[in-house]
C-alpha positions in Angstrom: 0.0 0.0 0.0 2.6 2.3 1.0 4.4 1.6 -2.6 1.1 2.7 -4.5 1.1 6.0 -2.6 4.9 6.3 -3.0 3.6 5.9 -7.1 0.5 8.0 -6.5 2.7 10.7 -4.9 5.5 10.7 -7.9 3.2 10.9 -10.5 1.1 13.4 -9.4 4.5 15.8 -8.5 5.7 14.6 -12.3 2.3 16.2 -13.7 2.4 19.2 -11.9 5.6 20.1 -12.7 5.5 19.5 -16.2 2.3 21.0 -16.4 4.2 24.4 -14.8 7.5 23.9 -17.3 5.1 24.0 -20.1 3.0 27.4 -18.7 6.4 28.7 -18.5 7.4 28.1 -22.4 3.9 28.8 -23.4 4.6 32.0 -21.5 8.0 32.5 -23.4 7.5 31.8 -26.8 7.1 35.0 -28.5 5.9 33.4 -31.8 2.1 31.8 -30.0 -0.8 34.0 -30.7 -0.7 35.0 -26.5 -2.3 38.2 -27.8 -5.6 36.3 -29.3 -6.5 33.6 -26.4 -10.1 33.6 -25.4 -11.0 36.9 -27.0 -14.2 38.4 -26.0 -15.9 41.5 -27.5 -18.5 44.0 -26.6 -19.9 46.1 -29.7 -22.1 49.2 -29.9 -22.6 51.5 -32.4 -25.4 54.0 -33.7 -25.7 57.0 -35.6 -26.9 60.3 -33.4 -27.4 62.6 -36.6 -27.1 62.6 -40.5 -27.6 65.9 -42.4 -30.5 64.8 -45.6 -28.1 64.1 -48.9 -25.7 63.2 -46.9 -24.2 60.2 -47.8 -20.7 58.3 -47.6 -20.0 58.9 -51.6 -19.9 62.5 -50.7 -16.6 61.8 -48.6 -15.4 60.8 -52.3 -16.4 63.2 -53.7 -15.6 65.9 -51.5 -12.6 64.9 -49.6 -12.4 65.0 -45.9 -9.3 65.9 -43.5 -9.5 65.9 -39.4 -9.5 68.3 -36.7 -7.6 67.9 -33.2 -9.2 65.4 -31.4 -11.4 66.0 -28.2 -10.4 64.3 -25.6 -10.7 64.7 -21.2 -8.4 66.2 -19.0 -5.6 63.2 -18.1 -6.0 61.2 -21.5 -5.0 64.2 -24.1 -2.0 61.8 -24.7 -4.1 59.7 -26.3 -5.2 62.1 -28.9 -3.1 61.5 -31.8 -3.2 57.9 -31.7 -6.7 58.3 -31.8 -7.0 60.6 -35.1 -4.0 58.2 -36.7 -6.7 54.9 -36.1 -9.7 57.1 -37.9 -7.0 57.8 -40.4 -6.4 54.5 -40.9 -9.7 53.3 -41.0 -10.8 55.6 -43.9 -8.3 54.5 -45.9 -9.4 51.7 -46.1 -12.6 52.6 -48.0 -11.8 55.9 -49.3 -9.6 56.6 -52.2 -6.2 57.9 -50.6 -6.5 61.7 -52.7 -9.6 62.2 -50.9 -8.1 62.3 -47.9 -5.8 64.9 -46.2 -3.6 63.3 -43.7 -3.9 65.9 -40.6 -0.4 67.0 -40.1 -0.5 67.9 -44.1 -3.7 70.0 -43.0 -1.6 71.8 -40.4 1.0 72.6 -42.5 -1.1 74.4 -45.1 -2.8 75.9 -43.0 0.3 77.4 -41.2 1.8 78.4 -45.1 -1.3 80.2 -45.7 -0.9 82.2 -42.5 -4.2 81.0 -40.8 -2.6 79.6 -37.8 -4.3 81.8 -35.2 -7.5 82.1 -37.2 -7.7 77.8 -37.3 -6.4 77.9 -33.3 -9.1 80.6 -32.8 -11.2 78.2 -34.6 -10.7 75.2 -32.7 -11.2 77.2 -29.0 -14.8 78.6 -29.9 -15.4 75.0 -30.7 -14.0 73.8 -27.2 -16.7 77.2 -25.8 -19.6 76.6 -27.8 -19.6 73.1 -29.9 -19.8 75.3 -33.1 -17.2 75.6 -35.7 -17.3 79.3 -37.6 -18.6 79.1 -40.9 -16.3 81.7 -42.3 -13.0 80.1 -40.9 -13.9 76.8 -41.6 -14.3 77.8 -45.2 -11.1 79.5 -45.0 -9.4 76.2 -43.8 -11.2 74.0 -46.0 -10.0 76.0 -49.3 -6.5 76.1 -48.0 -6.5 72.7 -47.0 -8.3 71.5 -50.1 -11.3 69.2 -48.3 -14.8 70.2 -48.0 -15.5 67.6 -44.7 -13.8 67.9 -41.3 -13.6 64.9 -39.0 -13.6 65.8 -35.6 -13.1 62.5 -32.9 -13.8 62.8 -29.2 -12.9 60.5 -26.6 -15.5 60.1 -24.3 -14.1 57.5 -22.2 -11.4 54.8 -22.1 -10.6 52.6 -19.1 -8.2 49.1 -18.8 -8.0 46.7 -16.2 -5.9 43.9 -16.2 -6.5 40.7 -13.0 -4.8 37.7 -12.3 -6.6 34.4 -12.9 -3.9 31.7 -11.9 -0.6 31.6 -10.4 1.6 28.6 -9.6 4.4 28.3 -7.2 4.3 32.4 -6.9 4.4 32.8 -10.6 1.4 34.4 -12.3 0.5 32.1 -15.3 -2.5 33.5 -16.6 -4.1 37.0 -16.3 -7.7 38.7 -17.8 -6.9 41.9 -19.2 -9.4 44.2 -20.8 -10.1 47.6 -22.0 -13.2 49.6 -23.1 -13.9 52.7 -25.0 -16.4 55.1 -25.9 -16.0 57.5 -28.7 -18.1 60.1 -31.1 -17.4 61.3 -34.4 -18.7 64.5 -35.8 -18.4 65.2 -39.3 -18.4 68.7 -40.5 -19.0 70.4 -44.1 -17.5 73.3 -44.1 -19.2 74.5 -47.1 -22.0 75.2 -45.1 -20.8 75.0 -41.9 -22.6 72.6 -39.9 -22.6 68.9 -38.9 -23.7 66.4 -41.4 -23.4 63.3 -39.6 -22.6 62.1 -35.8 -22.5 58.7 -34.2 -21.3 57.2 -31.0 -19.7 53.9 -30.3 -18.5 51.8 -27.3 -16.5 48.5 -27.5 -15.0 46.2 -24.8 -12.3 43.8 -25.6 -11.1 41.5 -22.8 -8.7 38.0 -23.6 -7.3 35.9 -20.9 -3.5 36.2 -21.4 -0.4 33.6 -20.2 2.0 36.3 -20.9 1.4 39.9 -19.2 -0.2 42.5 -21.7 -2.4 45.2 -21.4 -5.1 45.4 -24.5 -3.4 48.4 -26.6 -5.4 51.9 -26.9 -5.1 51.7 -30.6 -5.7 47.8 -30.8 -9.2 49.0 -29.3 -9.8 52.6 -31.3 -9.5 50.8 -34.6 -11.9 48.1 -33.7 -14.6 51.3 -32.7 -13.8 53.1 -35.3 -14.6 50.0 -38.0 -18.0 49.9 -36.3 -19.0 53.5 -36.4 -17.8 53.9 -40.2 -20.1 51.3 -41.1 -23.0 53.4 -39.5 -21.9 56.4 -42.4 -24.9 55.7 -44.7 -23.8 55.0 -48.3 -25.6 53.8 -51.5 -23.0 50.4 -51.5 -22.0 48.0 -48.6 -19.3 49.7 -46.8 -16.7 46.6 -45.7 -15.4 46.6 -41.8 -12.5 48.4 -42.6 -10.2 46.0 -40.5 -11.6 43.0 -42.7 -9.6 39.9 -41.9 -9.2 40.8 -38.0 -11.6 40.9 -35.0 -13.6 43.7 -35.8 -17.2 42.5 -35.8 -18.9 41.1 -32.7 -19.8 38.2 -35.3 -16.3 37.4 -35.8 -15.3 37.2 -32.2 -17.0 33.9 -31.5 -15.1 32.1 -34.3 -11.6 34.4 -33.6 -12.2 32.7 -29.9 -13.0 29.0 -30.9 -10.0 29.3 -33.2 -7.8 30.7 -30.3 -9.4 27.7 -28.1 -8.8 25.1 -30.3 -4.8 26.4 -30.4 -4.1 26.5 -26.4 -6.6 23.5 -26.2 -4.2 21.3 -28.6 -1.2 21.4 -26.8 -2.6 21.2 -23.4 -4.6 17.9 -23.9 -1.8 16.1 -26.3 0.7 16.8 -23.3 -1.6 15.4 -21.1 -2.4 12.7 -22.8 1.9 11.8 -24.1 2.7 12.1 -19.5 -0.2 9.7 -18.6 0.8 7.0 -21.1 4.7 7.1 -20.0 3.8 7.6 -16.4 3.9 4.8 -14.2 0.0 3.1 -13.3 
């Protein structure tokens, strides 16, 4: 009797600490999808306001560049990832002459000399939530696009919890982030919004290796959904086509990531109990 629970004893010590040695390479190996286990999302995404006419072929036709993003006291260092992800995402369905790259924008507006009229601009927006016909005009001529974007970050928050630890070391964590942001859309030929939506996403994976959910992984995920809100006379495309950007993807993106950490786990399993002693 004693011999079996000598055996019981060795083989359950052998399981657990191969078990740990493979967390640990799971947890090194920099080429497995870590960043893609158990992904869960969270979509919203509506349109507030839309101008009659408006449409998204008059982007194409008109061109559209983007205004400084709005964003609350503590996160302004977010700001220009967030216009870049917007950026980004209209490139994808617009053709790239039709849109003005911001920074471009700023430096024809500064060759023109309309720096303090456009900063002038932008603070009576900040006062009143109305951008100056005349100005805007100004701006859009120089800049040579008839549609403003203007993003605002309403909220972002990340959290990131640990899930299981073994011997002290922290094998698995749960991070996740969510975001809610607007987009106003401005023609400046006659100087009011056209279109506005809001949309909130929440992204949360369980991780082996540490890794907060990136501010721009998450921006370009809501920005794919509110685009798609931009009425338009053809089927606008999720502008990250391919990648997780639909809550109809996310339950096959999290079988598939399943199936991955599942397939190593069990064949491990399954190799130790056939060599172990019975």
């Amino acid at each position: 009797m004693r011999r079996g629970m000598t055996w019981t004893l060795e083989r359950t010590q052998v399981i657990t600490v191969c078990f740990f040695l493979l967390i640990c390479f799971l947890n090194g190996c920099s080429s497995f999808p870590m960043n893609r286990l158990f992904l869960q999302q969270s979509a919203n995404a509506r349109e507030l306001y839309c101008e009659p006419g408006f449409r998204w072929e008059s982007l194409e036709e008109g061109g559209i560049t983007f205004l400084a993003a709005r964003v609350n006291t503590g996160h302004e260092t977010y700001g220009p990832a967030l216009i870049q992800g917007l950026v980004d995402s209209m490139q994808t369905n617009l053709p790239s002459q039709k849109i003005v790259h911001p920074n471009l924008a700023v430096n024809r507006v500064s060759k023109a000399g309309l720096t303090q009229a456009y900063a002038a601009m932008l603070a009576e927006h900040s006062d009143t939530n109305i951008l100056p016909r005349v100005t805007l005009r100004k701006v859009s001529k120089v800049v040579q696009a008839r549609y403003f974007a203007l993003p605002v970050l309403v909220s972002f928050r990340e959290d990131q919890s640990s899930r299981l630890s073994a011997f002290g070391v922290q094998a698995a964590r749960t991070a996740s982030a969510t975001v809610r942001l607007q987009l106003q859309i401005w023609d400046a030929e006659v100087g009011r919004i056209v279109w506005e939506g809001g949309s909130d996403v929440t992204l949360a994976r369980e991780m082996l290796r540490e890794g907060p959910i990136r501010f721009d992984e998450i921006t370009q995920v809501t920005w794919a959904k509110l685009l798609q809100q931009i009425p338009s006379d053809m089927t606008i495309p999720s502008p990250n086509d391919g990648q997780t950007s639909s809550t109809a993807n996310a339950p096959q993106e999290r079988d598939s990531a399943q199936d991955e950490l599942n397939f190593p786990f069990h064949r491990t399993t399954r190799l130790l109990l056939r060599f172990l002693p019975h």
